[in-house]
Structures are given as structure tokens and as C-alpha cells.
N, C-alpha and C positions, 0 to 999 in steps of 0.2 A: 376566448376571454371576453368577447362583446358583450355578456351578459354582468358582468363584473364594471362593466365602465362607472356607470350612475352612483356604483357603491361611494361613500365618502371615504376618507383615507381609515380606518378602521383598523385594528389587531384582538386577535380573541382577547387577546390577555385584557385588552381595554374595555368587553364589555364583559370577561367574567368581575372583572372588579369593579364594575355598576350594577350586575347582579348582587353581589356580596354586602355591596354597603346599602343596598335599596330594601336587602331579606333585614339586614341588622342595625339599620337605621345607625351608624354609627362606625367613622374609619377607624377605632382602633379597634373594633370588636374583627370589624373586616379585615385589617391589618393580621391580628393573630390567624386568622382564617385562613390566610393567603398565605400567610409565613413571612412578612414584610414588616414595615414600621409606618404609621399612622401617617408622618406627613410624607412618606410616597405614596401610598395612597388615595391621600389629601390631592399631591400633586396630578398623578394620573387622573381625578375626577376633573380639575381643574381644564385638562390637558382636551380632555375629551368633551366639556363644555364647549372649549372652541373652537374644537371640530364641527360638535354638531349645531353651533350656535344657539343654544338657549341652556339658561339655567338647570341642573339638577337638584342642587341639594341647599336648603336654607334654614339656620339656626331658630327656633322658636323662642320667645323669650326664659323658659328653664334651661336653656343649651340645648333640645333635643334636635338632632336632625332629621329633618322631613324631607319626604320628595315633594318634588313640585309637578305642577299636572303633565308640564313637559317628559318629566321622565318616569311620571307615568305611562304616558303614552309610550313611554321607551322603553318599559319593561313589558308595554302589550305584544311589543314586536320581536324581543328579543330571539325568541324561537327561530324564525327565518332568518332574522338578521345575521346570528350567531352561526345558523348552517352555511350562508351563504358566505363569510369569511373568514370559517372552515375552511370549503372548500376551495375558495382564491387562494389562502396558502399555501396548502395541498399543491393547488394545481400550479403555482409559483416555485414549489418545492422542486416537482417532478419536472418544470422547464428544468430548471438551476442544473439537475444531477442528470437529464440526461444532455444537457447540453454541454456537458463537461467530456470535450475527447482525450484520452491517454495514448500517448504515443509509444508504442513499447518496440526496443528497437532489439536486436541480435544479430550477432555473424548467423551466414546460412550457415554452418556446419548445427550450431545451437539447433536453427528451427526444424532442423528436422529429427531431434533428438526427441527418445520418450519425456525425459525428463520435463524438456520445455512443454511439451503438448500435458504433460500432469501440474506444471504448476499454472500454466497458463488457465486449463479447466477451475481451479481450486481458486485462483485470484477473481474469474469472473462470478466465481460463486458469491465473491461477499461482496464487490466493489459497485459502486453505480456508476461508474466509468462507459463509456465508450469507448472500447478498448482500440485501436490503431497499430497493427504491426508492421516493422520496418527490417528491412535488412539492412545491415549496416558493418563495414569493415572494423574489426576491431582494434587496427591504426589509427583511428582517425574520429574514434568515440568519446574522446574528451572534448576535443571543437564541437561535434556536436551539439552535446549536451551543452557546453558551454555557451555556444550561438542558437540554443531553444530550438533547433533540428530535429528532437527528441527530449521528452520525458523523462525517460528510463533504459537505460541500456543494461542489458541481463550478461556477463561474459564470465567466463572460467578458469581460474586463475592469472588473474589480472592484480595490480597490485593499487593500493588507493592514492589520488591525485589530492594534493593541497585545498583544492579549490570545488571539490566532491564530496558529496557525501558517497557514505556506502552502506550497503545492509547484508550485512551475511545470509545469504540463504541454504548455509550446508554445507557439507563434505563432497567430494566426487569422487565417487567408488574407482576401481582400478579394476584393468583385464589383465592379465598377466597370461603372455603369449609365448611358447617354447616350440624349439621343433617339430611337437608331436600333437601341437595345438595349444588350449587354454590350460594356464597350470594353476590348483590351486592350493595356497597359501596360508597358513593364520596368522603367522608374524613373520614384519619384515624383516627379522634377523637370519628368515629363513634365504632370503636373497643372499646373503653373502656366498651361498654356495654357488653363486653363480657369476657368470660376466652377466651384469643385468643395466639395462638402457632405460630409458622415458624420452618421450617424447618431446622435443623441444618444441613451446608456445609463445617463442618470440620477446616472451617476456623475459630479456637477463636478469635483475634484478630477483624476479619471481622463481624462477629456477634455480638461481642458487641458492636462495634462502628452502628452497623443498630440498636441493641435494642436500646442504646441508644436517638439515630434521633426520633424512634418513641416513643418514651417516652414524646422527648419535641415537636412532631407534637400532643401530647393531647392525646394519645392512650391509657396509663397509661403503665405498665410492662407486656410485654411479657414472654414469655418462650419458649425451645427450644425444639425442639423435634427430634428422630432420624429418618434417613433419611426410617428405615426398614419399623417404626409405622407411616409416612408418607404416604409412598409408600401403606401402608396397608388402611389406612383412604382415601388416593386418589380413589383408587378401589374400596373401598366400603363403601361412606359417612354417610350412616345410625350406622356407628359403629362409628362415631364421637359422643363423650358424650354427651347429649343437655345444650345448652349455650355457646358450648366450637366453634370457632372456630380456622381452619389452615389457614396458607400462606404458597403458596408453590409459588416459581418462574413458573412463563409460557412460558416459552421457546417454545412450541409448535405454537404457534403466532408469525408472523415476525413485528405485531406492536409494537414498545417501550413503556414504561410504563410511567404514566402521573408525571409531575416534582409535584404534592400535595404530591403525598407520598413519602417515604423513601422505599430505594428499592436498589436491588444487582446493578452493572453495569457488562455491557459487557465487555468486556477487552483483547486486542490483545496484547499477551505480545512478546519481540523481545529483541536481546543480543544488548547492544549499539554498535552504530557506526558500523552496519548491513549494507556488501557492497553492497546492495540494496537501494540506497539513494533515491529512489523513495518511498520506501517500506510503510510507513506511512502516506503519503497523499494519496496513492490509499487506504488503509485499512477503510481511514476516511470517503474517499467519498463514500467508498461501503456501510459504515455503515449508510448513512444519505440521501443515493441513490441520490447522485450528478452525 
């Protein structure tokens, strides 16, 4: 930036609108030009006089405005002057966006999911972020976020805090596991033929309101199951009791889960009024690959 020091405090915008009024001898002509109104204009020449200390523009005795030799001299140079804070911009721009890190947090179960590793790809695609990834319990992700620990915390079937914001990013598909291995389904009312389980996420609240959904999509009552004797029937399905089927979320697929069933969401949770005010409509579009 050494070569930017000498510049006086300068914005393009202040010397396209000394080109403007110096081609049309006149701020409302430049006004219309610019899409503005005369005394801002007015104002901005004013502004930029004493910046650069001397006169530009002075009324002839008919009202016309003339420049003066000063800025004449100032539209000799405009050329360079105009690239070079351009480029300060520019180059102020690209501090600003890459100096901005994003702390992205998730349970390890998350980051080792396809899911995470697809939106994750798709968020870096649009964002100018410095992305930061965390692992992080998902007990204990509200403190975080609340004590700036984290950014964002990405979790699955979580339910939304007072003091959070949230961003839906989607359904999460479902495995559906029987003695004989994966079984597959088109509607959940076809579960009622079954003793059929899910996997409990700790979340009460969050679980009953899914038992519930699937209760009145026809499925009849589920029950819940712990995440250990999950994990154990995942690995090895022939110890699933016969007749009994599990649901387990699929997080290992980056495809979303069909709107017929009842099913966890994804969810990007964030402290309000996060000085990232971009931060939400990038998380959305990553989630839906806009």
C-alpha cells in the first residue's frame, strides 16, 4: 500500500463527479448525468475543493460555470489519478473480504458427513469468507455462539433458541434398516407394518415433535432408541429384531430428504444481528446450491 500513501483522501465517485461537471460546465446538467440532484453535486465539488485546496469552479458574470486553471490542471491528470484510486479501493476491498474469518463449527459426527463436505464446497463457492472449521459438542453450541466461540454452528435436528437466529437448510433423508438390511419405502404409513424405532438426538423437545408428525403421516407410534444401540444395529443389521425396523438420519448423502416424510432439518444456527449481514443469504444459497 506504500505507493498509495502521498494519495490525498480521494473516492472515485469524487472525481467522476469533477469529470462530469468540468465535460458540462454545469451541476445540474451533471446532476442528471449522475442520477443525483444539483446541490449534491454542488456539495461534493465543494467537498473536494478542500480536499485538494484550491478552487474548481467559478460563476461568470451570465451564471455560466467555468473551470479554473486549477482544475484544469486537474482534468490533465485525471487519467492516473482515477486508476490509482481505483486501484486503492480495490486493493482496500480485497484487504476488508479476505480479512474477514468465518468460524464454522459442527459436531464431529456432522464433519465427517457427505452432506457437510457438499455444502461446505457450495458455501466456499460464493462467499469471501475465510472459512475456519470447528468441532464442537452439540450441548454446549448455544454458549458458544452466544460467547462469539463461533460464527455458525451447522447441527441436525436441533430445535431454535430465543436468542438465535436460524436458517433452514433442508430435510435430512432417512436409512431405513431391517433385519435383512436397508429397506425401502415411499410412505411413512408403510412403517405401521412395523415395530419401527429412530434414533434418539438428545433433543426431547425435537423428538417428540417428529414422533408426533409421524404419528399423523399414518405411521402409527414410534419409539426411540439410543444413539449407542443405533450405532450397534447400523453396523450390524442382522441384530435388528425381525419386524422391528430403525431410522436413522443419512447425513452421509448430500441429497435432501423427500418433503412425504417427517424428518430432522438442517440448521445453521447464528447469534442475531451477526456483523456479517451477508451471512444468511450465502448459507441459504449453499444449502439449495444456488
Amino acid at each position: 500500500m506504500d505507493q498509495y500513501q502521498l494519495l490525498p483522501r480521494l473516492t472515485f465517485r469524487q472525481l467522476e463527479v469533477l469529470r462530469i461537471v468540468y465535460r458540462e460546465r454545469s451541476f445540474a446538467n451533471a446532476a442528471l448525468d449522475l442520477h443525483s440532484t444539483r446541490g449534491n453535486i454542488k456539495r461534493m465539488c465543494v467537498e473536494l475543493e478542500q480536499v485538494l485546496g484550491g478552487v474548481l469552479f467559478e460563476n461568470d458574470e451570465a451564471g455560466t460555470l467555468n473551470p479554473t486553471p486549477f482544475a484544469h490542471a486537474m482534468q490533465a491528470q485525471m487519467g492516473p489519478l482515477a486508476r490509482s484510486v481505483r486501484k486503492l479501493e480495490d486493493a482496500v476491498a480485497i484487504m476488508h473480504q479476505t480479512g474477514r474469518v468465518l468460524r464454522l463449527a459442527a459436531t464431529p459426527e456432522l464433519f465427517e458427513s457427505g452432506w457437510f463436505t457438499g455444502f461446505l464446497r457450495r458455501f466456499r463457492t460464493h462467499c469471501s469468507f475465510r472459512v475456519c472449521c470447528l468441532m464442537l459438542d452439540d450441548r454446549r453450541f448455544r454458549t458458544a455462539l452466544l460467547n462469539a466461540e463461533c460464527d455458525v454452528f451447522l447441527g441436525c435436528g436441533m430445535t431454535p433458541s430465543d436468542k438465535l437466529d436460524i436458517v433452514d437448510l433442508g430435510a435430512v433423508p432417512w436409512k431405513v434398516l431391517g433385519h435383512d438390511g436397508e429397506v425401502q419405502l415411499a410412505m411413512p404409513s408403510q412403517l405401521g407394518e412395523h415395530a419401527w424405532k429412530v434414533e434418539d438426538n438428545g433433543d426431547p423437545e425435537a423428538m417428540t415433535l417428529l414422533l408426533d408428525a409421524f404419528q399423523e403421516a399414518g405411521a402409527g407410534r414410534g419409539t426411540l432408541l439410543t444413539p449407542s444401540v443405533a450405532r450397534s444395529w447400523l453396523e450390524k443389521p442382522a441384530t435388528i429384531p425381525a419386524g422391528t425396523l430403525l431410522l436413522t438420519p443419512d447425513t452421509h448423502t448430500d441429497h435432501q430428504g423427500s418433503h412425504v416424510w417427517p424428518s430432522h432439518r438442517y440448521g445453521a444456527f447464528l447469534r442475531r444481528n451477526h456483523p456479517y449481514s451477508e451471512l444468511k443469504t450465502l448459507l441459504e444459497s449453499a444449502a439449495h446450491g444456488i
